[in-house]
C-alpha positions, -999 to +999 in steps of 0.1 A: -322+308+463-309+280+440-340+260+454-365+281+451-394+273+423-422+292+408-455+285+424-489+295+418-518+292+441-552+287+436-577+292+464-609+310+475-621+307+510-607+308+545-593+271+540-570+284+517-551+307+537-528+292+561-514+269+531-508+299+512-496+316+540-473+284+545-460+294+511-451+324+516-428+316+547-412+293+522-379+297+499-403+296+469-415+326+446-455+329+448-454+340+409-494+347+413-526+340+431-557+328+411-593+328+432-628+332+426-646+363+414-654+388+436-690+382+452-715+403+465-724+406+499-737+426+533-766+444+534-757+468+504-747+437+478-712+450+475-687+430+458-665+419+483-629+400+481-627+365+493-603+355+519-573+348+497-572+376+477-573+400+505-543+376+519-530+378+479-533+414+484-518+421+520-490+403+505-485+423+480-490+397+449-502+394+414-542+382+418-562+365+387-599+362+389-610+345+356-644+333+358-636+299+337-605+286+324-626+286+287-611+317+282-580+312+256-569+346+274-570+330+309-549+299+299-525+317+282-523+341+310-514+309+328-485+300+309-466+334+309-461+329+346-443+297+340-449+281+372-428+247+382-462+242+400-498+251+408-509+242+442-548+240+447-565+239+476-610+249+479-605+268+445-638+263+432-629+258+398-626+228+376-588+227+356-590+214+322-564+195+311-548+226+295-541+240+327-534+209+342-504+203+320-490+241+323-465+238+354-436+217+349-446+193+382-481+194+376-507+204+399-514+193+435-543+195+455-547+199+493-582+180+500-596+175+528-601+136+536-582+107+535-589+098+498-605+077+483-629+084+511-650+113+508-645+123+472-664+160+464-675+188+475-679+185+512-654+162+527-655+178+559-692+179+569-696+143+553-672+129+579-690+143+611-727+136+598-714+098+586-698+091+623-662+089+607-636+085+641-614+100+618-607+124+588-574+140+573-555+155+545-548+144+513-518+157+493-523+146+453-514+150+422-540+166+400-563+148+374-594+157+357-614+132+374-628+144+407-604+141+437-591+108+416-552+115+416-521+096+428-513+108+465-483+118+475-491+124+514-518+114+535-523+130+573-546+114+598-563+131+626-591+115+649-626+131+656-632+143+691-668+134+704-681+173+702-666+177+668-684+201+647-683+205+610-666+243+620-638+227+642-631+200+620-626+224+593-600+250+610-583+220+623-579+203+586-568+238+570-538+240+595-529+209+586-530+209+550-511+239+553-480+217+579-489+186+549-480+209+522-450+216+534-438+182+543-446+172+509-433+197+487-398+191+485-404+157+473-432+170+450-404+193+438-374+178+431-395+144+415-381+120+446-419+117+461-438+089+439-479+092+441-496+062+453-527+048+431-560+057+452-584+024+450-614+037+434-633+003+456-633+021+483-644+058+469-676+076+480-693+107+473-695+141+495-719+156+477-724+192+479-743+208+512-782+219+507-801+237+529-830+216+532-808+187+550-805+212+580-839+203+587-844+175+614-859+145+610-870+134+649-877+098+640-842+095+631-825+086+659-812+108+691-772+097+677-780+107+643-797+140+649-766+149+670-744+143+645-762+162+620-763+194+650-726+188+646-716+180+610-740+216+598-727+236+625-717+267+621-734+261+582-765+259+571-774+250+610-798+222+622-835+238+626-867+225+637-899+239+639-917+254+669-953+266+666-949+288+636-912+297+639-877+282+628-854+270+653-819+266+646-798+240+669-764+253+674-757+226+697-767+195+709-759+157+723-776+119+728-787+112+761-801+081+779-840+076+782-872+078+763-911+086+764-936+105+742-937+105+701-909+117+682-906+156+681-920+159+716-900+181+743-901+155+774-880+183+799-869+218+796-845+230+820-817+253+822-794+223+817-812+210+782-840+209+766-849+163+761-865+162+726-877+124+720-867+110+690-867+076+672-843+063+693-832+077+728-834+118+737-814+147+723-806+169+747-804+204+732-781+226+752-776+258+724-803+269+695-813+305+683-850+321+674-852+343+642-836+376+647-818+368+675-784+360+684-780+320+696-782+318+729-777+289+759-803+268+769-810+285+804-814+322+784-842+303+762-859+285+787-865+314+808-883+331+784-899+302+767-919+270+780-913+242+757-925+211+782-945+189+760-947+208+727-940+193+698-913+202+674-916+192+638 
């Protein structure tokens, strides 16, 4: 088709796939796929293929896996594709300018906030655990700064009150993929001008830990709820129970108070009321190690937690 330009996608996790599959639906030629290295995992430490490049690879196209862009080899492997443009969405890499200034329109990124807001590695879980009402996508043009570029396209979407750093995410990667599309003609044919982002207004989503999964009960009940939320389904509130871990798949706020922080006030098969520095948190979903999470009414019926004291 007279239209149709040379792309190249770079990508690594489940995020990635609806824009690429978005991309392949489209007039364009997918001249190659570049993703992170093959990791191991499963019980036997096999290396196993990330979500797009088994997408790459159902598809039938040319896959790259270079472990920097350092490599002379991998730049100039780059080049002999002779894409119009790379799109780059949860790749994991960082482009040096030499890749940067390979495709004819430059490189664009699919991130997922409304830039400047939310710069980094975890846009998504930042949003839920800060109390954003709303979170988006970002189309830009790619820079070696991080997440600094020009936008060409910004999609909002409001929070719901349950949302969960899991939710957020499949809703954000569906529509970067329905953003990248309404943005790449312009991107394209040079008619779409990037905005300037105001660097004022920038903050930092710095890269999840494991150790901020673990609850703070003098923070208060809205707080700890939002951090149930923001590190569901990863790395998962927990808590400590006697001498055992528990991980909070799901809780909420509710009215009322009594006992220090930490202590369970009620356990029913409706919740169990933890107190906290401010109001109760109502767990209604949390899992024991070994065992699958299970609903509040499975737990409490084999479990009394009235008045003990998680920590």
């Amino acid at each position: 088709m007279s239209d149709s330009k040379r792309i190249v996608f770079a990508g690594t996790p489940e995020f990635s796939v609806p824009p690429l599959r978005a991309l392949l639906d489209s007039p364009h030629e997918l001249v190659g796929v570049y993703t992170q290295p093959d990791r191991r995992a499963g019980r036997g430490r096999k290396r196993q293929p990330g979500p797009v490049k088994q997408e790459a690879l159902d598809a039938g196209l040319a896959v790259y896996q270079p472990a920097s862009f350092k490599d002379p080899a991998a730049v100039d492997q780059l080049k002999s594709l002779t894409p119009d443009l790379m799109v780059v969405v949860a790749y994991g890499l960082l482009l040096p300018r030499s890749v940067l200034d390979i495709p004819g329109r430059g490189c664009v990124n699919i991130h997922a906030s409304v830039l400047p807001r939310w710069r980094g590695a975890a846009p998504i879980q930042r949003a839920v655990l800060a109390g954003d009402s709303t979170s988006g996508i970002t189309i830009m043009a790619m820079e070696e700064g991080l997440d600094t570029g020009p936008m060409y396209l910004v999609e909002e979407i409001r929070l719901a009150a349950d949302e969960t750093g899991g939710s957020l995410h499949d809703r954000l990667s569906e529509l970067g993929a329905t953003a990248l599309m309404k943005a790449l003609p312009g991107v394209l044919d040079g008619s779409l001008t990037p905005e300037a982002q105001d660097d004022a207004h920038s903050c930092y989503a710095r890269k999840l830990d494991k150790a901020e999964a673990w609850i703070d009960w003098s923070q208060t009940a809205r707080e700890i709820e939002r951090r149930v939320r923001a590190f569901n389904p990863w790395p998962v509130a927990q808590t400590r129970w006697k001498d055992v871990n528990l991980r909070i798949w799901s809780a909420h706020a509710v009215a009322g108070s009594g006992g220090a922080a930490g202590t369970v006030i009620e356990a029913t098969r409706t919740g169990i009321d933890v107190a906290t520095g401010d109001g109760l948190l109502r767990i209604t979903e949390l899992q024991l190690p070994g065992k699958r999470a299970m609903g509040v009414a499975d737990f409490v019926n084999a479990n009394t937690l009235h008045g003990a004291t998680l920590a």
